[in-house]
C-alpha positions, 0 to 999 in steps of 0.5 A: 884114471888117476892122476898122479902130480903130473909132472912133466919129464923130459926123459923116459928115464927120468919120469921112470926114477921119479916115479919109482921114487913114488912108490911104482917099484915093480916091473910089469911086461906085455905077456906074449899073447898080449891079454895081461900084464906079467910081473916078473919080480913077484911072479904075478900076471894082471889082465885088464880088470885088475889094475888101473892106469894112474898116470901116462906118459909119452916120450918121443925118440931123440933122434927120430920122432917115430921112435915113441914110448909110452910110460904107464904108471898103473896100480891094483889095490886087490894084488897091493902092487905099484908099477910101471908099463914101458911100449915102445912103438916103432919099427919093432912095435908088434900086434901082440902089444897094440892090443893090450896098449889099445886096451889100456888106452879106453880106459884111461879115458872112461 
């Protein structure tokens, strides 16, 4: 994983206008069956091999602290895009998502 400057963000909102500002412009969704990542703006899906995670970020809801998300900042050089990944968890958290978060999760690690 690469490590962008690492700032620290008080705000989803804020870390997503910075980090827009660094060059992550597109838009990337959790497809439905949970194995690749969808970019609507360029009509484009990425799974797992064809992108890494530059950065991540954690935002804990203001009024409930299990009101959590997660903020990827990832990269592919091969498709020549910079985006972000926004999961919310929560009470609408589904298996679909945690499945390729989990994923996404092991190989910031490695």
């Amino acid at each position: 994983m690469a490590n962008l400057s690492r700032k620290s963000y008080d705000t989803l909102s804020e870390a997503v206008n910075d980090l827009q500002k660094q060059g992550y412009t597109d838009d990337f969704l959790i497809s439905e069956d949970g194995e690749c990542l969808r970019c609507a703006g360029k009509s484009m899906e990425l799974s797992p091999d064809e992108f890494i995670i530059d950065d991540i970020y954690r935002f804990e809801g203001m009024t409930d602290p299990e009101d959590e998300s997660i903020l990827f900042a990832i990269s592919s050089k091969d498709n020549l895009v910079k985006g972000l990944v926004v999961n919310s968890f929560g009470a609408e958290f589904s298996f679909r998502s945690s499945r390729l978060v989990e994923e996404l999760y092991k190989r910031s690690r490695s």
